[in-house]
N, C-alpha and C positions, 0 to 999 in steps of 0.2 A: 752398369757394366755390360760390355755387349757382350754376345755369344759366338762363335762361328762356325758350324757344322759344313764339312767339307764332304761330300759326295761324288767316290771315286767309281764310275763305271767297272765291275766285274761280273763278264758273263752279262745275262737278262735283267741284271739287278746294279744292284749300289753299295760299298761298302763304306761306310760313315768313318771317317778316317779319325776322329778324335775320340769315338765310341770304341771302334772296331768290329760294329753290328753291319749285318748283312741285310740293307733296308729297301725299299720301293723309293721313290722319288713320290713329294705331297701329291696327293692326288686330289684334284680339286673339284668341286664338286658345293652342294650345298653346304657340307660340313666339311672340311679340308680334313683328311686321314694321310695317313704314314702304314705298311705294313712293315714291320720291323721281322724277320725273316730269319734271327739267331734265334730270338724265342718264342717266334710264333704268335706273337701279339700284334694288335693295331692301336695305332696311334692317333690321337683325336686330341682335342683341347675341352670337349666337352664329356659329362658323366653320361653313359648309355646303358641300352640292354638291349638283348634278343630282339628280333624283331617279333618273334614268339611270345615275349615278356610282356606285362601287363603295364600300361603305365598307369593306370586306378590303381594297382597292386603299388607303385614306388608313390603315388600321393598318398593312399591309404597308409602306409608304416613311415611317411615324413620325410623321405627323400629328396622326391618333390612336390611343387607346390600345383595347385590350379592351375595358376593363373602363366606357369613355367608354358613357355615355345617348344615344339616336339617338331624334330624334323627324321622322316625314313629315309635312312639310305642305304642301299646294299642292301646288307642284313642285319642290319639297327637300326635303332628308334633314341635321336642323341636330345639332350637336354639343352637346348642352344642359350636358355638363357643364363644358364650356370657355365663358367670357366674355370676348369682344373685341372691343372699340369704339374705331373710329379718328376717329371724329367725334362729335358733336353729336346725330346721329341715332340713330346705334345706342346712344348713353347714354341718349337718353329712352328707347329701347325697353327696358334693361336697368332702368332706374329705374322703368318701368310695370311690370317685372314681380317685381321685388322690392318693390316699393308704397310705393316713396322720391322721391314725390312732391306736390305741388299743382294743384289745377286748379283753374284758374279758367271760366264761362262765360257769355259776353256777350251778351245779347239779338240782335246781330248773326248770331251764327253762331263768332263768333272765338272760340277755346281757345289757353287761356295755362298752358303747363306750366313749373312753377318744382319743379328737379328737383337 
């Protein structure tokens, strides 16, 4: 079943029209993120921490593994080889980055991702 997140320009940002969250447009990068902007969180496809955070600390108590890929970016340290989307947003990010998507774009400014 597909999804479709519609991304309507308001202001400096983006209101996700089927959410009704006030979000970033993906930001692409080594690890593709979303700032979601109603609740103040970001959005990834992968498990992270601080960039302050220890990643011997998340092997040592089983989180992750050795032999897991760690990539910095910004102000975290993402687990790239673990994928974990508990919404809507972190699927378009993991669908951005595997390239299992559609985009549509409208003279307005609105971006319609069908993922």
């Amino acid at each position: 079943m597909k999804t479709t997140l519609t991304f309507i320009p308001e202001g400096k940002h983006f209101r996700v029209k089927e959410l009704g969250l006030l979000c970033s447009l993906p930001k692409i990068g080594k690890v593709i993120t979303l700032e979601n902007y109603s609740a103040g969180i970001g959005h990834s496809a992968h498990p992270n921490i601080d960039k302050s955070g220890s990643v011997a600390g998340m092997i040592k108590k089983g989180f992750w593994h050795k032999t897991d890929i760690t990539v910095q970016q910004g102000g975290f340290i993402y687990n790239t080889s673990v994928a974990t989307c508990s919404g809507p947003l972190d699927k378009l990010c993991l669908a951005l980055e595997d390239g299992n998507r559609e985009l549509e774009c409208l003279n307005n400014g609105t971006r319609i991702y069908h993922f």
